[in-house]
C-alpha positions in Angstrom: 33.9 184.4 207.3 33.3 183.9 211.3 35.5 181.5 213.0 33.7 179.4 215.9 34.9 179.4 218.8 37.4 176.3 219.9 35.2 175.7 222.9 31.9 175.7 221.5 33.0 173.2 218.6 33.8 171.1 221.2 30.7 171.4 223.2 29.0 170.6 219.9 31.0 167.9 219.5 30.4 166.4 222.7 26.4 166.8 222.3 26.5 164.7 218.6 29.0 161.6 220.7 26.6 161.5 223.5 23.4 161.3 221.2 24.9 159.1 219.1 26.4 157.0 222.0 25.1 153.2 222.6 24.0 152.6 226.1 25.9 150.0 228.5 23.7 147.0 228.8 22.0 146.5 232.2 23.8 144.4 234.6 21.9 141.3 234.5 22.0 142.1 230.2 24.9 140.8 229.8 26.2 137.8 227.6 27.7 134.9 229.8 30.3 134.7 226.8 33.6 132.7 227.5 36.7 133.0 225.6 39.2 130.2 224.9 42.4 129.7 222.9 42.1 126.9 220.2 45.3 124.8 219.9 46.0 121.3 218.8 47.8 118.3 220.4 48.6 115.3 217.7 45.6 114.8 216.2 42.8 116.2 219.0 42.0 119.9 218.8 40.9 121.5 222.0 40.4 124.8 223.5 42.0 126.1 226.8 40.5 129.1 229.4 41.6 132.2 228.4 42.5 132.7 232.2 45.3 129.7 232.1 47.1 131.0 229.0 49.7 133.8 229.7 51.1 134.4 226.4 51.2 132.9 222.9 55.1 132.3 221.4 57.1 130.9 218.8 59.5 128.7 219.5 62.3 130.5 221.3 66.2 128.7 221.3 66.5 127.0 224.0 68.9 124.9 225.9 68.5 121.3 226.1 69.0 119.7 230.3 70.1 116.6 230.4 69.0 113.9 232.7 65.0 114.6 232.4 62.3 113.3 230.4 61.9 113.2 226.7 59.0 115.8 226.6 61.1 118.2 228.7 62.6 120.2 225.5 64.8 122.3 227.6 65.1 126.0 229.0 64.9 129.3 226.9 65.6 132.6 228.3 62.5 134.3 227.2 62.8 138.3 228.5 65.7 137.6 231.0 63.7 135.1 232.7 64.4 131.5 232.4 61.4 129.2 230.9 61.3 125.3 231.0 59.7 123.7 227.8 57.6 121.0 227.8 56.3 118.8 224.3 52.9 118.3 225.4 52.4 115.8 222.9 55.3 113.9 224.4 54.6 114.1 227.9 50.6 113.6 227.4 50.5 111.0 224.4 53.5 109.5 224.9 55.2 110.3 221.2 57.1 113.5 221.0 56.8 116.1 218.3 59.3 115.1 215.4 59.7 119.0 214.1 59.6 121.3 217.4 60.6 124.2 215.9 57.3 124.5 214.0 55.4 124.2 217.1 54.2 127.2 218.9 54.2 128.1 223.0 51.7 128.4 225.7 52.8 130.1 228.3 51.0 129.0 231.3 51.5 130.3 235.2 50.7 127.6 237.5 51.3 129.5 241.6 53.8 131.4 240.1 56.3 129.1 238.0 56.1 129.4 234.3 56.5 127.1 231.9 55.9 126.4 228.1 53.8 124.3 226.5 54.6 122.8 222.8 52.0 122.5 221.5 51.3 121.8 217.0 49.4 124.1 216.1 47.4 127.3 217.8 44.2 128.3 216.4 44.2 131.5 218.2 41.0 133.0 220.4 37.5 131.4 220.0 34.3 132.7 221.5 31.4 130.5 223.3 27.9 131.5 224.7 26.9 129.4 227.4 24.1 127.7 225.6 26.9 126.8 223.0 28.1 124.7 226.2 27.9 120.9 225.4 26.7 117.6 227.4 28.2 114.9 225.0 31.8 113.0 226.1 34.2 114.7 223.2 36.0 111.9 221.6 39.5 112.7 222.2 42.9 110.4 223.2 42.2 108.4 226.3 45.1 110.0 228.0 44.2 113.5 227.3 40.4 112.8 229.0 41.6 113.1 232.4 42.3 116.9 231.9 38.8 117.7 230.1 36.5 119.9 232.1 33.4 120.3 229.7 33.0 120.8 226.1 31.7 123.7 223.9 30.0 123.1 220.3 29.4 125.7 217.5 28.8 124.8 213.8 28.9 121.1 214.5 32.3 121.1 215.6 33.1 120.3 219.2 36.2 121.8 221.3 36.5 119.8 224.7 38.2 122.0 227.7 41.6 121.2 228.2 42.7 122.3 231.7 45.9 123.4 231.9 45.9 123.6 235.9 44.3 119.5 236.0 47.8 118.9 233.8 50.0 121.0 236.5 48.7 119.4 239.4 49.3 116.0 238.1 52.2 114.4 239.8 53.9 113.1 237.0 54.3 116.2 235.7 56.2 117.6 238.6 58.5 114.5 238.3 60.3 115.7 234.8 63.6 114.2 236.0 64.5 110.7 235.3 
């Protein structure tokens, strides 16, 4: 029985991957595709920019702070680093979450200061095509409007654009303390 040697399997090896190998689309070839994170506030499911999320969590313990807003929950310690809360349900529609703990985080970074975002429910990553980019007005709370960029539509189901950096720019959410 003859043995091959070591280098010319790999030679061989390297001959079959590069045959086999799909080619890199062209530059201009590529799909416009845009990725957002599904989540829901009350009853209005929307989608944020992949770009403005930092990190998906469960609800960590946390620490309320007295003398703030209802929708500030508190501040967790999250990695050694300390993390304000927020009930975006609360602070955007006014009513805040009854059962927090079953909420989940977005973590967003707005020019360097973190905070997290209670939201109900996450959906997890979604996937648009540009075409799949919608004209109509999404039919969503009145108050949660003002931070709606566009809307995308797949399988007759809509998911307006929330902008996370529209919400941190808002003055009222800088103002957390009462």
């Amino acid at each position: 029985m003859s043995k091959a040697d070591p280098f010319d399997v790999l030679l061989d090896l390297e001959k079959r991957c590069r045959l086999n190998a799909e080619r890199l689309p062209a530059a201009g070839a590529v799909d416009n595709k845009w990725i957002g994170v599904g989540f829901r506030v009350g009853d209005d499911k929307l989608i944020a920019d992949m770009t403005e999320v930092e990190e998906i969590l469960d609800v960590p313990v946390y620490t309320k702070v007295p003398g703030v807003r209802s929708w500030v929950v508190g501040i967790a310690n999250v990695r050694g680093s300390l993390l304000p809360i927020i009930d975006l349900r609360g602070y955007i529609l006014g009513s805040d979450m009854q059962q927090r703990k079953r909420g989940r985080l977005i973590v967003i970074n707005y020019q360097g200061f973190r905070t997290g975002l209670l939201v109900d429910e996450v959906y997890g990553m979604r996937h648009f095509f540009q075409e799949d980019q919608s004209d109509a007005k999404p039919r969503v709370h009145s108050n949660i409007s003002p931070y709606i960029k566009k809307t995308y539509s797949r399988e007759k189901e809509d998911w307006p654009v929330f902008s996370f950096e529209r919400m941190a720019e808002d003055e009222r959410f800088a103002h957390a303390a009462l």
